[in-house]
C-alpha positions as CSV (number, residue, x, y, z in Angstrom):
1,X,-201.9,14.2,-45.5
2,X,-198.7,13.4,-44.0
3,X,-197.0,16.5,-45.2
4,X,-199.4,18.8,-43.5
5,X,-198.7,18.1,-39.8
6,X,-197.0,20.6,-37.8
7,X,-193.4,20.8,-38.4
8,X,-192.4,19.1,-35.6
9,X,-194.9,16.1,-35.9
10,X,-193.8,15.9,-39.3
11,X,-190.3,15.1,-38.1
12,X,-190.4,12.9,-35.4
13,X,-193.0,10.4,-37.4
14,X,-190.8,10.6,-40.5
15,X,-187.6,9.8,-37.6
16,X,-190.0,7.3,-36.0
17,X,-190.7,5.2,-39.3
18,X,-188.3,6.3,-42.0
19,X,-188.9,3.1,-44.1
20,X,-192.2,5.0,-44.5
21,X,-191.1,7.8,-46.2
22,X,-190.8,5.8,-49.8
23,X,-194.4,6.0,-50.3
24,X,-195.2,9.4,-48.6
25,X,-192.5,11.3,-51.3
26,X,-194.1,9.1,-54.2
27,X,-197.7,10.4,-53.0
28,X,-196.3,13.9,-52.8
29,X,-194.3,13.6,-56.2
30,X,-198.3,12.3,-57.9
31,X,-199.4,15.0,-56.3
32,X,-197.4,17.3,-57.1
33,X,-197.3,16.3,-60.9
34,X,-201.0,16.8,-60.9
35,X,-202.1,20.3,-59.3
36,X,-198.6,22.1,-61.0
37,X,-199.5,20.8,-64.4
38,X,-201.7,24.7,-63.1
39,X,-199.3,26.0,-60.9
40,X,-196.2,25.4,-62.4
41,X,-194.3,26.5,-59.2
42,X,-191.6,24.3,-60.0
43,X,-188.9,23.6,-62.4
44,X,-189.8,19.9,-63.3
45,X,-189.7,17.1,-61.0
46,X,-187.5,14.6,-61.2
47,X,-188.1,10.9,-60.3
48,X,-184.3,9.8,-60.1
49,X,-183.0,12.8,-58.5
50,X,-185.7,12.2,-55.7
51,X,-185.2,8.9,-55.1
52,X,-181.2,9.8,-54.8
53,X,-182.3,12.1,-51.6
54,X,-184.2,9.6,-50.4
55,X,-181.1,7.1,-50.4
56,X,-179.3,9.7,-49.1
57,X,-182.0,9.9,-46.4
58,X,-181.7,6.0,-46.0
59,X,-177.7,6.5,-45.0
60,X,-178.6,9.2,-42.4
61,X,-180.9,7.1,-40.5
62,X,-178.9,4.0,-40.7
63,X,-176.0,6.1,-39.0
64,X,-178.3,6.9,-36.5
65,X,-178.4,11.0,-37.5
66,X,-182.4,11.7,-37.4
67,X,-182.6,14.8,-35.5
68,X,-183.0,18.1,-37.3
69,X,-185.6,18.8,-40.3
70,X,-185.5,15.1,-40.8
71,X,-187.9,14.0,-44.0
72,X,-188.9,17.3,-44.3
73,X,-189.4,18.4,-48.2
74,X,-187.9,21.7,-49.5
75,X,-188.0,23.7,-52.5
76,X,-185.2,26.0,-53.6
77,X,-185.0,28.8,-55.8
78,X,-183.7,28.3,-59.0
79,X,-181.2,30.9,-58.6
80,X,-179.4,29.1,-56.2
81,X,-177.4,26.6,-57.1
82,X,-178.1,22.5,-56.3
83,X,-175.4,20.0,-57.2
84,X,-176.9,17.4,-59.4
85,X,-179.9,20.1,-60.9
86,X,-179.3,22.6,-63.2
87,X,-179.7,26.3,-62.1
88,X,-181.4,28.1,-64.8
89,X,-182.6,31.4,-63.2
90,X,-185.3,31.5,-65.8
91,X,-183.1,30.6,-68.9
92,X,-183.2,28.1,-71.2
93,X,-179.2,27.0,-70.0
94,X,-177.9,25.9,-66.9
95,X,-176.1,29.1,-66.1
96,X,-175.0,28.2,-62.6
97,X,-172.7,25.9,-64.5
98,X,-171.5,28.5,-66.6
99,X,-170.6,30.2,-63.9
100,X,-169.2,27.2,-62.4
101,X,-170.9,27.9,-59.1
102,X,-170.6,25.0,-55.6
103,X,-173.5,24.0,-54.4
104,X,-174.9,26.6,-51.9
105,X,-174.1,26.2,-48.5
106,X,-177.9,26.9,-46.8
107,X,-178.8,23.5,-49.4
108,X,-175.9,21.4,-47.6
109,X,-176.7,22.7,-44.2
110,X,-180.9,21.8,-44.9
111,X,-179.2,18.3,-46.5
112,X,-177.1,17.1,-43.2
113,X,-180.3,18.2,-41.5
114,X,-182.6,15.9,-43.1
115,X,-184.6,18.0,-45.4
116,X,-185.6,17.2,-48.5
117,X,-185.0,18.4,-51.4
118,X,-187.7,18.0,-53.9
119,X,-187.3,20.6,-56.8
120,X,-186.1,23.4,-57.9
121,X,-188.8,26.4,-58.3
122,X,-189.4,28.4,-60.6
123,X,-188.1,32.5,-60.8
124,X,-188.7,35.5,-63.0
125,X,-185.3,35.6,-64.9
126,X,-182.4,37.1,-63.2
127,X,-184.4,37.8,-59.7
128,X,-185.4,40.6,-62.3
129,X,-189.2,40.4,-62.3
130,X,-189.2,41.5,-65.5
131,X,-188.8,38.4,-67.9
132,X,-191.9,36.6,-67.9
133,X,-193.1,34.2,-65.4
134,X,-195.3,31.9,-65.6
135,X,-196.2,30.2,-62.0
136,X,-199.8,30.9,-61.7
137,X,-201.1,32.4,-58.2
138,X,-203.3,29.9,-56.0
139,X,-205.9,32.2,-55.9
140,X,-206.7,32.0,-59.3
141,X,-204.8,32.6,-63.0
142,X,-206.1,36.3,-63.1
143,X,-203.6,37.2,-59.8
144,X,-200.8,38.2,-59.6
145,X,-198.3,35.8,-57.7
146,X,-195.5,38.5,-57.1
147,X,-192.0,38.0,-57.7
148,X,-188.9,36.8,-58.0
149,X,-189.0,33.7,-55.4
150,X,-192.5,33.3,-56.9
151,X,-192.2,29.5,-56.9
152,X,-191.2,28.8,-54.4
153,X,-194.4,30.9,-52.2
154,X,-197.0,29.4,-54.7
155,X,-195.7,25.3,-53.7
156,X,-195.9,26.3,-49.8
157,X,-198.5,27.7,-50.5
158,X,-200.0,24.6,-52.6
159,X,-198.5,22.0,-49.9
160,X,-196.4,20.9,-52.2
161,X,-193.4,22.4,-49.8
162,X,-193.3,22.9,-46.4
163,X,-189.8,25.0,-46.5
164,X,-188.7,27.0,-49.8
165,X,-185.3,28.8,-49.9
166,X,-185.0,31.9,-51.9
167,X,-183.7,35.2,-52.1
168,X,-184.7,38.8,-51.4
169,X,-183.1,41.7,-53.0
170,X,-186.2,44.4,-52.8
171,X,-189.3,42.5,-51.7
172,X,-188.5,39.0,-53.7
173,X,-189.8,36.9,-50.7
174,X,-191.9,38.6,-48.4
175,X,-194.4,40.1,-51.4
176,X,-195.3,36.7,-53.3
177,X,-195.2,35.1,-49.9
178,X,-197.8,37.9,-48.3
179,X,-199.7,37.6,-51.6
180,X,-200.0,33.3,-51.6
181,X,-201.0,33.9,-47.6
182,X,-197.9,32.2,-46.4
183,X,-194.6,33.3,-44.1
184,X,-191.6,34.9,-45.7
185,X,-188.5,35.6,-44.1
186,X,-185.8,38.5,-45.4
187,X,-183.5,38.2,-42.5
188,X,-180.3,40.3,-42.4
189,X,-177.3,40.3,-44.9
190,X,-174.9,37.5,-43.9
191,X,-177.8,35.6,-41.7
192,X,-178.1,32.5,-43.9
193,X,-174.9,32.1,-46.9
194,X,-175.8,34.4,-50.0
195,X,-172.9,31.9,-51.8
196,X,-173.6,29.4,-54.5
197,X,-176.4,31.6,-56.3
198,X,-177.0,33.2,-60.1
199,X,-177.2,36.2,-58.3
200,X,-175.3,39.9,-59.6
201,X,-177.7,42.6,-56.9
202,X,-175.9,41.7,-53.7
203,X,-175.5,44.4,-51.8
204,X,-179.6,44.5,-50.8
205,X,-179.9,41.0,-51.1
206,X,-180.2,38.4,-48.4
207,X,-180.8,34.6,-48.8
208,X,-184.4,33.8,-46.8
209,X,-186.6,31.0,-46.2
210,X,-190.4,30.8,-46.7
211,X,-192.9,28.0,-44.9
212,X,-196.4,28.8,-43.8
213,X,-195.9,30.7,-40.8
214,X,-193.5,32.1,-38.4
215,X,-193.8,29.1,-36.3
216,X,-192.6,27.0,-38.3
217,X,-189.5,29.2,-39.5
218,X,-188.9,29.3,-35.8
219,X,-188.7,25.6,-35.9
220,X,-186.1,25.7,-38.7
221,X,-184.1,28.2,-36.9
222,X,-183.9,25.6,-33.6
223,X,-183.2,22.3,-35.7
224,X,-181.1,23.6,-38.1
225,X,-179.1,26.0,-36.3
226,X,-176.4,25.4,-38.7
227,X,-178.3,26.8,-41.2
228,X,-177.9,30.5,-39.1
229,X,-175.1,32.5,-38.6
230,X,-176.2,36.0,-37.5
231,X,-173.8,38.7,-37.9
232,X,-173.0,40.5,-34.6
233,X,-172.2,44.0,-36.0
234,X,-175.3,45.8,-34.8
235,X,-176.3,45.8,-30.8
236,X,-179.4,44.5,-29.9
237,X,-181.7,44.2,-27.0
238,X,-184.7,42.4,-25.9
239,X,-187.1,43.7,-23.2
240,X,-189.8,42.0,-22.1
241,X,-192.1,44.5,-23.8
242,X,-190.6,46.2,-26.8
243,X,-191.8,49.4,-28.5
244,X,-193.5,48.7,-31.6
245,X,-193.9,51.6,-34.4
246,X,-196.4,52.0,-37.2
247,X,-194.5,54.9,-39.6
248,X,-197.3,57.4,-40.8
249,X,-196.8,56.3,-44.6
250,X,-197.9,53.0,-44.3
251,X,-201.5,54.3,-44.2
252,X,-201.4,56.0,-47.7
253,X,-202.9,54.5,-50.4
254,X,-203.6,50.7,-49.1
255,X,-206.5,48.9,-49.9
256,X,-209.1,48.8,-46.9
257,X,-208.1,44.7,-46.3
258,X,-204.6,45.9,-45.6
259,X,-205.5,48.1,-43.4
260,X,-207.5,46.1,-41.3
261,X,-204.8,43.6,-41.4
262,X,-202.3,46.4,-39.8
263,X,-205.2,47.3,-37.2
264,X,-205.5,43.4,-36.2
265,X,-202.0,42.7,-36.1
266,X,-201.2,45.9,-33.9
267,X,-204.1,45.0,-31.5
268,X,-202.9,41.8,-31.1
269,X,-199.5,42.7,-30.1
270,X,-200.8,45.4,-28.0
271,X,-202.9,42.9,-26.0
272,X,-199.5,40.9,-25.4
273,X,-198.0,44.0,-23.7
274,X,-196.1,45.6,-26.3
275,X,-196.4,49.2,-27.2
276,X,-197.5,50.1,-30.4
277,X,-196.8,53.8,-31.3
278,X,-197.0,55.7,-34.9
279,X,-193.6,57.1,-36.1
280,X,-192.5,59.5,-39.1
281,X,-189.4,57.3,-39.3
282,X,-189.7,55.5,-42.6
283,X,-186.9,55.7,-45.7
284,X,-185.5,58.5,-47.6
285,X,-185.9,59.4,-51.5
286,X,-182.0,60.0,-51.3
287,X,-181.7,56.4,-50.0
288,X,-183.6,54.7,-51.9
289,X,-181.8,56.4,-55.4
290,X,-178.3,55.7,-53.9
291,X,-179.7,52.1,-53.3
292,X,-181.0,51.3,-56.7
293,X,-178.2,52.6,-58.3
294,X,-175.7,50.9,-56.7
295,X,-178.0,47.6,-57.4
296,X,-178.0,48.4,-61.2
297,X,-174.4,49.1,-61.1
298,X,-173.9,45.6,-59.6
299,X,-176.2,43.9,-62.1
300,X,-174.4,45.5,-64.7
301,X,-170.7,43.8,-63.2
302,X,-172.1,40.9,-63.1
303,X,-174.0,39.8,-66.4
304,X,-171.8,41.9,-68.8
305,X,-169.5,38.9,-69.5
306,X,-172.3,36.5,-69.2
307,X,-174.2,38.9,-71.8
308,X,-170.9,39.0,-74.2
309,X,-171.1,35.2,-74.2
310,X,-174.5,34.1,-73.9
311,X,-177.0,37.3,-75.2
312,X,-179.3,34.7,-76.3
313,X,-180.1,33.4,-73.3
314,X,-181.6,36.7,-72.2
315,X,-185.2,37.4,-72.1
316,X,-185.3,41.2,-74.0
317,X,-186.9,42.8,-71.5
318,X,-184.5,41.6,-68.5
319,X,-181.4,42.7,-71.4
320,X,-182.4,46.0,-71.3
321,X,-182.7,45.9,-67.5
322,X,-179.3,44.7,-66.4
323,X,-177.7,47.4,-68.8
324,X,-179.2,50.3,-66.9
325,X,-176.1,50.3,-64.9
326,X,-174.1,50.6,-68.0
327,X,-173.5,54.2,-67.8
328,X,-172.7,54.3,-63.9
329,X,-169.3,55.7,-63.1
330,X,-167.3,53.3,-60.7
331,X,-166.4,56.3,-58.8
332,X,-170.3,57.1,-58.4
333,X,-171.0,53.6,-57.3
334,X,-168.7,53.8,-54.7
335,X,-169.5,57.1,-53.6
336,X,-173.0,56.1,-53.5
337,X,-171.9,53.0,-51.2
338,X,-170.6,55.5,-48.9
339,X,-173.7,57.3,-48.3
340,X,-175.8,54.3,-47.9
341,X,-173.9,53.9,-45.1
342,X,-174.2,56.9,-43.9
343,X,-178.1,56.5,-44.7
344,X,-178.3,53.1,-42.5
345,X,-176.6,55.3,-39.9
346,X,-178.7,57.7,-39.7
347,X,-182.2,55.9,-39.7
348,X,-180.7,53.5,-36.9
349,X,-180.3,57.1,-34.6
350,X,-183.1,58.0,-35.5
351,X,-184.5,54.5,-34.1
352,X,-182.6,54.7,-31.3
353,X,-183.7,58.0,-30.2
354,X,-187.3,57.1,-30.8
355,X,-187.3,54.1,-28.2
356,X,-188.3,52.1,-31.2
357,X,-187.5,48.1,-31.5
358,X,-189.6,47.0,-34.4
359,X,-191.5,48.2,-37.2
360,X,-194.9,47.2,-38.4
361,X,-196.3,47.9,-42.0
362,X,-198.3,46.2,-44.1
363,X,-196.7,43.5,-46.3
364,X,-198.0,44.2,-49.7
365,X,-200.5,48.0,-50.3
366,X,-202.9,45.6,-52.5
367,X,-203.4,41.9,-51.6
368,X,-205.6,41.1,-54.4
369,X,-203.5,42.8,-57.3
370,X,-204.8,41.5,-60.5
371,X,-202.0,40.4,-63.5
372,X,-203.7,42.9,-65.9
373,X,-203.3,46.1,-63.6
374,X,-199.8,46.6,-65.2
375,X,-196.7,44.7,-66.3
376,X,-194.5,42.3,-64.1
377,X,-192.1,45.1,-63.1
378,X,-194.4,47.3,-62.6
379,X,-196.8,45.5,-60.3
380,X,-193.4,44.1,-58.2
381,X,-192.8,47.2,-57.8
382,X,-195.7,48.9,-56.6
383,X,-196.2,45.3,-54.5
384,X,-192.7,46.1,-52.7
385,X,-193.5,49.7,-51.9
386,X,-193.4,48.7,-48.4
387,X,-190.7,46.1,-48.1
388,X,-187.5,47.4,-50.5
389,X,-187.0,49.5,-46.7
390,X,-185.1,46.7,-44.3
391,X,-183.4,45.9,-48.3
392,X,-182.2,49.5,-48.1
393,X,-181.1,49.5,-44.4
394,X,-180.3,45.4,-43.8
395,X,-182.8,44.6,-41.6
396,X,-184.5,41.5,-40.4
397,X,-187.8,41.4,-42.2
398,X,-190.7,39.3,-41.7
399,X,-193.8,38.8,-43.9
400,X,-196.9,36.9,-42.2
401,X,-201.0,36.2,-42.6
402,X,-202.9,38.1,-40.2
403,X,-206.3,37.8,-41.5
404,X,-208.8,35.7,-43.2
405,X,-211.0,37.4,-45.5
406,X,-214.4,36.0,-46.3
407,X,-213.6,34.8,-49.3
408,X,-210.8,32.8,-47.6
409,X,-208.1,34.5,-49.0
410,X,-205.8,35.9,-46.4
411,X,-204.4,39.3,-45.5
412,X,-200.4,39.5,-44.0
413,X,-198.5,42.5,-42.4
414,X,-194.6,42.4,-42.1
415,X,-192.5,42.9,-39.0
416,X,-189.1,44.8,-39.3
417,X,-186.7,44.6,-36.6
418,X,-184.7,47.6,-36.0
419,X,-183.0,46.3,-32.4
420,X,-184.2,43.1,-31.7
421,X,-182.7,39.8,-32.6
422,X,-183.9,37.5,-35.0
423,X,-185.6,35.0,-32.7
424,X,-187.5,37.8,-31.0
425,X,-188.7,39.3,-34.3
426,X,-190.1,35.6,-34.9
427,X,-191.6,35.2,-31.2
428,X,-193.8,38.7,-31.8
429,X,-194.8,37.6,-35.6
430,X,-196.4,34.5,-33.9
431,X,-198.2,37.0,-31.8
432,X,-199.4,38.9,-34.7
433,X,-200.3,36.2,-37.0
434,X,-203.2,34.1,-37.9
435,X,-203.8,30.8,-35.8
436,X,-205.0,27.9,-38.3
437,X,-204.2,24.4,-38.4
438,X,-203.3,22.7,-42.1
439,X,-202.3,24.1,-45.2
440,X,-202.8,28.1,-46.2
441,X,-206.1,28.7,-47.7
């Protein structure tokens, strides 16, 4: 199919011949219609609203602007907010018109690119992972698909996507993206815009992409360089062969598949030239109490006026989760800001003094988590055991598949950096990764 080219390919075809790109999106809309009538990785499609980018797709070749992500389709996150959809975050309202929220600037930057933008996709309420969801997994409707930017990893997945846009405040992106066997990118706060979203947790969050692998986030990052603006707070460097560290807890309690994953992956960049060395850095229980507590607090801010207005709207579950911070002090909060900092601090020395450039761990502990094992919340958070760490110390973050099992299911491990820049973090998840051509099995 047209869709499942390489990125590039994809692009200059679609530049090459965009009176062509009528029937491909009316192909991919039929198709799409039919497989998530299953999936249900998006929010509804919507025949006029499609035909509307593809006009708008029309003017930007006729004035001669084709470069970029041109014809490319993308899913975002119905948390973030679309001018002309509604942004739901798992309600039965449009919320992000509540809020009266502007479209978000990573959706105009992906517009004036040439992307696509074909649906919004579907969330557990709130980014909570609590309120039901019901996008079903692609390996079958007894797995669990992970959450919050659940839809978003299932339609990559599906090749119903080739880019999705979502957000990460603990895991969101990197453990349904390791769990559909696709690429899923938490890059740094302040990276891509966190603006324009149905979105209270921000202090851990970042706005991220997914796609099928690293390569092809790569690609985004060199067409759309728009899209980026990397903070330049925290030095960096980039030797030719950079120290990589496996920390001692990633080998507790991981299914054998993971593991073997985090043995390839490590070989692989060893055999490139890197050094790959265990470490006992890894995160603290101090940090990661001051962390969700200042996330509750924030929730809290945020949805008490929306809950005084619109308690119906609420799924009970995710009610009683966003008033956990109810009870938290201001003065706590803030206190509890200040030693995250000093946390951050601390485990970046620590870094420093080790030699260390990156971090490698697997992605999710048990790939092939079933839905019964345990509720929603629950199984998010056992499945971000391993992730919620660059959350906790804002760190570029990096979810890929490694291996393919027997069964054909795939297997990922997750790059952190600690010193290197983005594009370098990319270049050694390429290394690590699993070479295929077409869509994810």
């Amino acid at each position: 199919m047209f869709f499942d080219q390489p990125l590039m390919t994809l692009v200059r075809q679609a530049t090459a011949r965009p009176d062509m790109l009528w029937a491909l999106y009316a192909a991919l809309l039929a198709e799409t219609e039919r497989r998530d009538a299953t999936l249900q990785s998006s929010c509804g499609i919507r025949r006029l609203w499609l035909a509307g980018e593809l006009d708008r797709l029309d003017a930007l070749s006729a004035s001669g602007q084709t470069a970029g992500l041109f014809g490319v389709p993308v899913g975002i996150k119905d948390t973030i907010v679309v001018s002309g959809l509604p942004t739901k975050a798992g309600t039965p309202v449009d919320v992000g018109r509540l809020l009266r929220l502007e479209q978000s600037p990573v959706v105009t930057r992906l517009q004036e690119a040439g992307a696509i933008v074909v649906a919004k996709q579907a969330t557990h309420q709130f980014c909570s992972s609590a309120g039901p969801a019901t996008t079903q997994s692609p390996r079958g409707k007894e797995f669990f698909a992970g959450g919050s930017t659940v839809g978003g990893a299932v339609a990559v997945a599906a090749g119903l996507t080739r880019l999705a846009v979502g957000s990460d405040a603990a895991g969101s992106i990197r453990h349904p993206a390791a769990l559909a066997g696709i690429a899923g990118l938490r890059p740094r706060k302040g990276v891509l815009s966190d603006e324009g979203q149905v979105n209270g947790a921000l202090s851990g969050q970042s706005t991220g992409l997914l796609a099928r692998s690293a390569a092809d986030i790569a690609t985004v990052l060199a067409q759309c360089p728009s899209l980026f603006t990397a903070p330049s707070d925290r030095p960096v460097t980039d030797r030719a062969h950079l120290t990589i560290a496996i920390p001692e807890i990633t080998w507790i309690n991981i299914d054998p598949a993971a593991a073997a994953a985090l043995r390839l992956a490590a070989a692989r960049l060893a055999a490139a030239g890197h050094k790959v060395v265990p470490t006992t850095l890894w995160l603290t229980e101090d940090a990661l109490a001051d962390f969700f507590l200042i996330m509750n607090f924030e929730n809290w801010l945020f949805h008490r006026p929306l809950m005084e207005r619109h308690p119906g709207i609420y799924h009970p579950d995710v009610y009683k989760v966003m008033r956990t911070g109810e009870m938290i002090d201001p003065g706590t909060a803030a206190v509890a800001r200040l030693r995250l900092a000093d946390h951050q601090r601390r485990f970046l020395e620590q870094a420093h003094a080790e030699g260390l450039d990156m971090l490698l761990t697997p992605s999710v502990p048990w790939p092939d988590i079933r839905k019964d094992a345990g509720a929603p919340r629950a199984l998010s958070a056992e499945g971000g055991r391993f992730t919620v760490l660059s959350n906790i110390y804002d760190l570029d973050s990096l979810s890929v598949p490694t291996e393919q099992g027997p069964e054909g299911w795939t297997r990922s491990v997750m790059l952190q950096g600690l010193t290197v820049p983005l594009s370098r973090l990319l270049a050694s998840a390429e290394i690590a990764e699993l070479s295929r051509s077409g869509p994810p099995a």
